[in-house]
PDB file of N, CA, C, O and CB in Angstrom:
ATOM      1  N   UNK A   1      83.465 132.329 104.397  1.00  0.00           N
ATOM      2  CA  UNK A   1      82.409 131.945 103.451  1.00  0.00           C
ATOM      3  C   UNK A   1      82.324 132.972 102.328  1.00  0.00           C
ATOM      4  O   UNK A   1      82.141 134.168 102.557  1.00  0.00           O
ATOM      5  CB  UNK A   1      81.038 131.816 104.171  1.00  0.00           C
ATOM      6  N   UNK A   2      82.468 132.445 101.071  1.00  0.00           N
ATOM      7  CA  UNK A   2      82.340 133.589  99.570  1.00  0.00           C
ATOM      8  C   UNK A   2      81.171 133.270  99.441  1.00  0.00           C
ATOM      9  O   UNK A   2      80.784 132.166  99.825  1.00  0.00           O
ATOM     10  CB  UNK A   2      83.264 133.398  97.985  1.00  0.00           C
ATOM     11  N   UNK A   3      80.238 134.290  98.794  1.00  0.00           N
ATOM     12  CA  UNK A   3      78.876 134.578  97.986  1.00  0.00           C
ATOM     13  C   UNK A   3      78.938 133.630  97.011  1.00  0.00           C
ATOM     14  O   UNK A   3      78.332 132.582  96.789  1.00  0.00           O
ATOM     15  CB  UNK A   3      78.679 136.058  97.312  1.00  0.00           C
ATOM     16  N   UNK A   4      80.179 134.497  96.256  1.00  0.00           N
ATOM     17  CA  UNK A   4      80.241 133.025  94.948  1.00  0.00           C
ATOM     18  C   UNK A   4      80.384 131.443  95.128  1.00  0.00           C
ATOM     19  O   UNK A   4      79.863 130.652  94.341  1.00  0.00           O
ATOM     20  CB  UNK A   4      81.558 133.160  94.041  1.00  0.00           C
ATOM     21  N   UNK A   5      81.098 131.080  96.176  1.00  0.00           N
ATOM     22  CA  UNK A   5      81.009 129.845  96.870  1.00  0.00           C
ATOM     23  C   UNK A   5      79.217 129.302  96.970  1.00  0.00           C
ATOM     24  O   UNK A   5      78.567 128.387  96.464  1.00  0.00           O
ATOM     25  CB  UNK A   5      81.780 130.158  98.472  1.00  0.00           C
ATOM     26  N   UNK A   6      78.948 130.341  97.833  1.00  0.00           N
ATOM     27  CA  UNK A   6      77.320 129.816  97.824  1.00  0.00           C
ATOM     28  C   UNK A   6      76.745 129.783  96.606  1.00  0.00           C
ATOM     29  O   UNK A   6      76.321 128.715  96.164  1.00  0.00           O
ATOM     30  CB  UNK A   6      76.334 130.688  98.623  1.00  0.00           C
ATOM     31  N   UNK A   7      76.663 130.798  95.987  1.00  0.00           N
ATOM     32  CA  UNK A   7      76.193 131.010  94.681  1.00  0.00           C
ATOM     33  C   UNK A   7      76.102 129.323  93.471  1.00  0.00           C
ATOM     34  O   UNK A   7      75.302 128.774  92.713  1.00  0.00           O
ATOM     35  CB  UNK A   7      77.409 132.305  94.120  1.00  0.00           C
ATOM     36  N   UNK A   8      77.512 129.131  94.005  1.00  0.00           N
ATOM     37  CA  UNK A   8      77.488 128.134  92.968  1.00  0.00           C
ATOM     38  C   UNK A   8      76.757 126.510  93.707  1.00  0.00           C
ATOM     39  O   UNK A   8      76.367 125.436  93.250  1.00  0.00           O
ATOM     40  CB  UNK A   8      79.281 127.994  92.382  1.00  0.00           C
ATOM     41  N   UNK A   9      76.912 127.305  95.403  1.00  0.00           N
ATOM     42  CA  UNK A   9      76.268 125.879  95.951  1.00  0.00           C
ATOM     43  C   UNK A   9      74.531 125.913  96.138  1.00  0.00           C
ATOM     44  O   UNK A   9      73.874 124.918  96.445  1.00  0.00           O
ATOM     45  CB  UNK A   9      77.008 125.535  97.618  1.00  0.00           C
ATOM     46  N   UNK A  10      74.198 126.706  95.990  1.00  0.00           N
ATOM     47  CA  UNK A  10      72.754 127.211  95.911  1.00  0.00           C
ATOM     48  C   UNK A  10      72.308 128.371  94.466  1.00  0.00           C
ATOM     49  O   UNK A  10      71.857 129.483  94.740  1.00  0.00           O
ATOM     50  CB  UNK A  10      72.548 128.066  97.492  1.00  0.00           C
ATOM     51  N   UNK A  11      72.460 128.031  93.285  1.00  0.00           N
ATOM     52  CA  UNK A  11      72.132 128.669  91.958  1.00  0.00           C
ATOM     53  C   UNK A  11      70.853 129.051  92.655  1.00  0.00           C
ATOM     54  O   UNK A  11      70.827 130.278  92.747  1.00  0.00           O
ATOM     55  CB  UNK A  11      72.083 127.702  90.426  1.00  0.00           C
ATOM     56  N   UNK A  12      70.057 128.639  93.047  1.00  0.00           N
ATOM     57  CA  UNK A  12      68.883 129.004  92.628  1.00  0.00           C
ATOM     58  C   UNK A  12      68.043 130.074  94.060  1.00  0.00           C
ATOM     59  O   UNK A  12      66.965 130.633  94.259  1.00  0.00           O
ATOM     60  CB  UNK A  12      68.105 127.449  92.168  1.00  0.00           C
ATOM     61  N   UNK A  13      69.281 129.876  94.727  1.00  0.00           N
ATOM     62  CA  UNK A  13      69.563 131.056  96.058  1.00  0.00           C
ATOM     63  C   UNK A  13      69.160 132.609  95.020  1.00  0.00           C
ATOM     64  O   UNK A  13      69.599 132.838  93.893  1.00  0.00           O
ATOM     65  CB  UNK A  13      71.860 131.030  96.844  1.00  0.00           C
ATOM     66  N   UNK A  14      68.035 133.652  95.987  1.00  0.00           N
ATOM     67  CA  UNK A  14      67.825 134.660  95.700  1.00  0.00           C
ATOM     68  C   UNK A  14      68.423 135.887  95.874  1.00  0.00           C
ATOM     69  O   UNK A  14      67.911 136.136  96.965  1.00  0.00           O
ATOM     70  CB  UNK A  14      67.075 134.649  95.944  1.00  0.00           C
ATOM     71  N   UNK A  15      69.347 137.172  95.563  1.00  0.00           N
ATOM     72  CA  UNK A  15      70.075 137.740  96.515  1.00  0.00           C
ATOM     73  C   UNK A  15      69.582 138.187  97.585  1.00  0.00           C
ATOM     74  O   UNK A  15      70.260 138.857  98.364  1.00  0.00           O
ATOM     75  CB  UNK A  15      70.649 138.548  96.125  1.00  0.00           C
ATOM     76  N   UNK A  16      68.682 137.975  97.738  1.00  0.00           N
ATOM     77  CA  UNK A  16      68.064 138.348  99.490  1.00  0.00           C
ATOM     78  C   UNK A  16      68.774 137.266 100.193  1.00  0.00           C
ATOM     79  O   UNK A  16      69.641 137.654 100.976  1.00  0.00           O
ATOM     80  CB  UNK A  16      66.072 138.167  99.870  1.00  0.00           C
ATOM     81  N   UNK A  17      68.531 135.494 100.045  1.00  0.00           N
ATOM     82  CA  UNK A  17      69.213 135.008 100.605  1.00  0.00           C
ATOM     83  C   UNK A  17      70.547 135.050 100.810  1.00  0.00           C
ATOM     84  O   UNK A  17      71.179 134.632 101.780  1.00  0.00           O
ATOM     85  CB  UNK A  17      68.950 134.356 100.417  1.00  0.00           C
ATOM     86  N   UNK A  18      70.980 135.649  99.709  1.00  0.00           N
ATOM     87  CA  UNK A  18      73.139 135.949  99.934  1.00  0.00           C
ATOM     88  C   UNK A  18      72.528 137.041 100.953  1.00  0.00           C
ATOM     89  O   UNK A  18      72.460 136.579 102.092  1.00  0.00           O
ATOM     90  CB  UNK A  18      74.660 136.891  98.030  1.00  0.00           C
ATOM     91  N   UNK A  19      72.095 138.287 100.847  1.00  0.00           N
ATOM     92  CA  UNK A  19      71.981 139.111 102.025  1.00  0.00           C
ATOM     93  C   UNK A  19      71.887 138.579 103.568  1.00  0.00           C
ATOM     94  O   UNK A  19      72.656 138.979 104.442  1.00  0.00           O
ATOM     95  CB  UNK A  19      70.861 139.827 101.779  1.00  0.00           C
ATOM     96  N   UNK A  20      71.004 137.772 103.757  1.00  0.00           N
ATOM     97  CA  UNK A  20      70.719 137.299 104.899  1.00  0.00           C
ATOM     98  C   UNK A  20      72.306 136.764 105.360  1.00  0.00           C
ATOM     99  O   UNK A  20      72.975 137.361 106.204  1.00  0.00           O
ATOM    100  CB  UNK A  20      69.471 136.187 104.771  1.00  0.00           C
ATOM    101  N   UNK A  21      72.626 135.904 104.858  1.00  0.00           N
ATOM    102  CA  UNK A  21      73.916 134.810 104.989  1.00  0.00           C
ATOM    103  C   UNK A  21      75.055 136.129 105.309  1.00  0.00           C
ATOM    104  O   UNK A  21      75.858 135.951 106.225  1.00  0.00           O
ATOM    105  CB  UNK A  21      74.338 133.628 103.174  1.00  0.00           C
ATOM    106  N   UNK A  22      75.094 137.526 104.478  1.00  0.00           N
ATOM    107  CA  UNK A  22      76.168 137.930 104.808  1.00  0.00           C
ATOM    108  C   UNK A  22      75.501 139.207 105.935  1.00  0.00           C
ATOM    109  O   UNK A  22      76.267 139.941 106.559  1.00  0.00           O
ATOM    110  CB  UNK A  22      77.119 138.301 103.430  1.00  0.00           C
TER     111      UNK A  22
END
């Protein structure tokens, strides 16, 4: 799983949530 992957699947994702996920 990439950040940027999520990133682009959740824009409006906070980086706390990328934190959590990684």
């Amino acid at each position: 799983v990439k950040p940027a992957n999520l990133s682009e699947l959740i824009p409006q994702a906070s980086p706390d949530a990328l934190d959590l996920i990684m």
